[in-house]
SEGUKOL-893101 format. One record per residue (C-alpha): residue number from 1; x, y, z. Coordinates in steps of 0.25 Angstrom, whole numbers, plus 5000, padded with zeros to 4 digits. Layout:
+-----+------+-------+------+
: num : east : north :   up :
+-----+------+-------+------+
: NUM :    X :     Y :    Z :
...
+-----+------+-------+------+
! end
This chain:
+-----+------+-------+------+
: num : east : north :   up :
+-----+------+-------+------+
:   1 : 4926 :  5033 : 4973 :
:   2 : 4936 :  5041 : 4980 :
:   3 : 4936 :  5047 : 4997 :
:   4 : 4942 :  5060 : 4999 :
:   5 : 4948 :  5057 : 5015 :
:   6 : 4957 :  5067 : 5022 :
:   7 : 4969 :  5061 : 5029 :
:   8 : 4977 :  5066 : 5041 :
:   9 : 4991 :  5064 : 5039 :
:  10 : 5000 :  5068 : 5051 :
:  11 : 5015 :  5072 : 5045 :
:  12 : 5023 :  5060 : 5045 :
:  13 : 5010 :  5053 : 5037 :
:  14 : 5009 :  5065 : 5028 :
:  15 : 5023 :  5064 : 5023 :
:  16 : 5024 :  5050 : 5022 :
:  17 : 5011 :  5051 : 5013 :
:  18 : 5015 :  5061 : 5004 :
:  19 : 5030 :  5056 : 5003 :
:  20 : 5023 :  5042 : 5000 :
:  21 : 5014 :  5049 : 4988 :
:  22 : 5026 :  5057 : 4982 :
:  23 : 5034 :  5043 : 4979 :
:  24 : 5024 :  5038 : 4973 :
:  25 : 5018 :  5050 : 4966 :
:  26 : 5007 :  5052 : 4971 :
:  27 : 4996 :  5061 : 4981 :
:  28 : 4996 :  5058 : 4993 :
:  29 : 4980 :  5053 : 4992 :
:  30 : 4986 :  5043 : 4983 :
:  31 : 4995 :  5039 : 4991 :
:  32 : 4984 :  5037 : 5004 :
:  33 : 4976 :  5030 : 4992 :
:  34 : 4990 :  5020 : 4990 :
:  35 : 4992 :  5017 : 5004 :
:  36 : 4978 :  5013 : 5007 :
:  37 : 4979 :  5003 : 4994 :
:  38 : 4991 :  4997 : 4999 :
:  39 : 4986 :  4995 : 5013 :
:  40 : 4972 :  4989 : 5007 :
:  41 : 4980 :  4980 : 4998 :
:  42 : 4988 :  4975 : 5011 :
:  43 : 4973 :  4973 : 5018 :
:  44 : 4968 :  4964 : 5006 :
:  45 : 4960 :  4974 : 5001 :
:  46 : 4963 :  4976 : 4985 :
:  47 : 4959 :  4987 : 4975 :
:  48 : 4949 :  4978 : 4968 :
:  49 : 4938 :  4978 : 4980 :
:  50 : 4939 :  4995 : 4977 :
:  51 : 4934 :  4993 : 4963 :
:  52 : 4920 :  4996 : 4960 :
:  53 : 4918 :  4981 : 4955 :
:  54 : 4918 :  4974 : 4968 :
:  55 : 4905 :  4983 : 4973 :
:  56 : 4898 :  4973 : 4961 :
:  57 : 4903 :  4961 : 4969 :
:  58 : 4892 :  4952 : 4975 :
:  59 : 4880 :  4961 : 4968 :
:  60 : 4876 :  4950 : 4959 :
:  61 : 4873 :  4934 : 4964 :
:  62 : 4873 :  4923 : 4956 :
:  63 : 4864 :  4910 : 4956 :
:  64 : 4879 :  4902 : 4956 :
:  65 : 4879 :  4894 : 4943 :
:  66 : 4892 :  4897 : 4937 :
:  67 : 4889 :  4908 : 4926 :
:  68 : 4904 :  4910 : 4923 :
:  69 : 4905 :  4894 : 4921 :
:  70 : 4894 :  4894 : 4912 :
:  71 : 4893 :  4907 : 4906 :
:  72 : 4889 :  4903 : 4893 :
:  73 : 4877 :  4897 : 4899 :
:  74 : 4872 :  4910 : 4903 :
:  75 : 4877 :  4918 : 4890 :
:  76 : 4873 :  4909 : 4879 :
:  77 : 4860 :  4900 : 4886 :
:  78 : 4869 :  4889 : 4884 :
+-----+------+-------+------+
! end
């Protein structure tokens, strides 16, 4: 899900910004979306917590018998 947010820029910012998106082709929104990437990655914070697949993490609990060990125990009665 994307956020519409309205940014303030005061000139110096603004030129830098826009200069910044022009070198690399792109909007200026991307370029804000690029920045904050970078300065999350320096902060520890990777792209993978983002992805829909982490909010599964932690819904389900196991009894903790080793299911991946033993797979075929649970596939094939064994």
């Amino acid at each position: 899900m994307m956020h519409r947010t309205q940014l303030y820029l005061d000139e110096t910012r603004y030129h830098f910004l826009a200069q910044w998106a022009r070198k690399r082709g792109a909007s200026i929104a991307q370029a804000v979306r690029d920045l904050i990437d970078e300065r999350m990655k320096t902060a520890g914070l990777t792209g993978k917590r983002r992805d829909p697949i982490w909010k599964a993490v932690g819904r389900a609990a196991g009894d903790g018998s080793a299911v991946a060990e033993n797979y075929e125990d649970y596939l094939y009665g064994r």
